[in-house]
N, C-alpha and C positions, 0 to 999 in steps of 0.2 A: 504494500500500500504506500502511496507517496502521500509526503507531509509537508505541510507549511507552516510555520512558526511565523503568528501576528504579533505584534506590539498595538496597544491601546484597541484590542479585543473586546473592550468590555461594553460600548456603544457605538453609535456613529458607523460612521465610514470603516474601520477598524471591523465591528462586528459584519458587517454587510459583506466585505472581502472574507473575514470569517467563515460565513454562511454560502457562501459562492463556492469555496474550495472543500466546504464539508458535501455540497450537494453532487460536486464535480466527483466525491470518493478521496478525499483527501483524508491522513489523519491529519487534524489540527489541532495547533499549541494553542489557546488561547493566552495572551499575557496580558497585563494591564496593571497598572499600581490601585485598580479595584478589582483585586485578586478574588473576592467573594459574591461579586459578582459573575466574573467568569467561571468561578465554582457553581454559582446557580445555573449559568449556560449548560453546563454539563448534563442537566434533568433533560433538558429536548431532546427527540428523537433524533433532528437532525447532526448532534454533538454525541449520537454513542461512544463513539473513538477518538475522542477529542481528552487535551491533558489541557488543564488549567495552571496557571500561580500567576505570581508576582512578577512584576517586572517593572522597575521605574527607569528607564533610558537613559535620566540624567545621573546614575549614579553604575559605572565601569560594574563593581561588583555584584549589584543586582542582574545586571542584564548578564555577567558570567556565570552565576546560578541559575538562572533564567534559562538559559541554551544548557548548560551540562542538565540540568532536572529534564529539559525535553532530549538531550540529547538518548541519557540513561534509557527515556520511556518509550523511543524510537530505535533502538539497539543502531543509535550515531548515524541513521539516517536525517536531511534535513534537504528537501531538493527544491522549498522554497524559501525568501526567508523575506516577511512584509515587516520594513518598520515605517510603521503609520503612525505610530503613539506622538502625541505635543499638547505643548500646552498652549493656550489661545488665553488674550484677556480682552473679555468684551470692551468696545468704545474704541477712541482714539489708539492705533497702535503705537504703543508707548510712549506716547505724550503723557503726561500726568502719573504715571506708573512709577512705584520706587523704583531702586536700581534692583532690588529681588525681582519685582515680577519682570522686571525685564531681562535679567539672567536666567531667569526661569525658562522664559521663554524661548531664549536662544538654546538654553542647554536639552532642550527639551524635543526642541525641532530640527536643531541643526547637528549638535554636538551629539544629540543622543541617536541618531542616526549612524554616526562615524562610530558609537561603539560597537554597532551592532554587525560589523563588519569585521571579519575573521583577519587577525597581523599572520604576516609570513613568519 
């Protein structure tokens, strides 16, 4: 069975690519840093073979447990890999925002992209 490992799985766009590659016969990772919710995904039919947890993109060590946990439950197959997951702050893009939400923001969409990609 082929597998796709999502980031920010747990709604949105995220979930929708989810649901596309569970209906295509994928196994899929659900990830998201609302890891209990993706554990709710789990009950749907369409997610019988699907593995849930945690994953927050902006931080290197989460998203390394994140892929070894799916790697484990996929015996280190992985033939997709979606990172979707960021953070958005409604209103003016970061005008008015402290310098957190807008670290946030980049670490989240940009940075946390670049971890999810495999070093030589």
């Amino acid at each position: 069975m082929k597998t796709a490992f999502v980031t920010g799985a747990a709604q949105g766009i995220g979930l929708a690519i989810a649901r596309r590659f569970a209906q295509a016969g994928y196994r899929v990772g659900l990830f998201d840093i609302n890891d209990a919710r993706c554990h709710e995904l789990l009950g749907e039919s369409e997610f019988t073979h699907a593995i849930a947890g945690h994953c927050d993109v902006r931080d290197k060590a989460s998203v390394d447990a994140a892929l070894a946990y799916f790697s484990e439950a996929t015996a280190g197959r992985l033939d997709v890999l979606v990172n979707n997951a960021g953070v958005l702050t409604a209103g003016e893009p970061l005008r008015g925002t402290n310098s957190c939400d807008g670290r946030c923001q980049c670490d989240g969409c940009d940075t946390g992209l670049l971890r999810g990609l495999p070093t030589p």
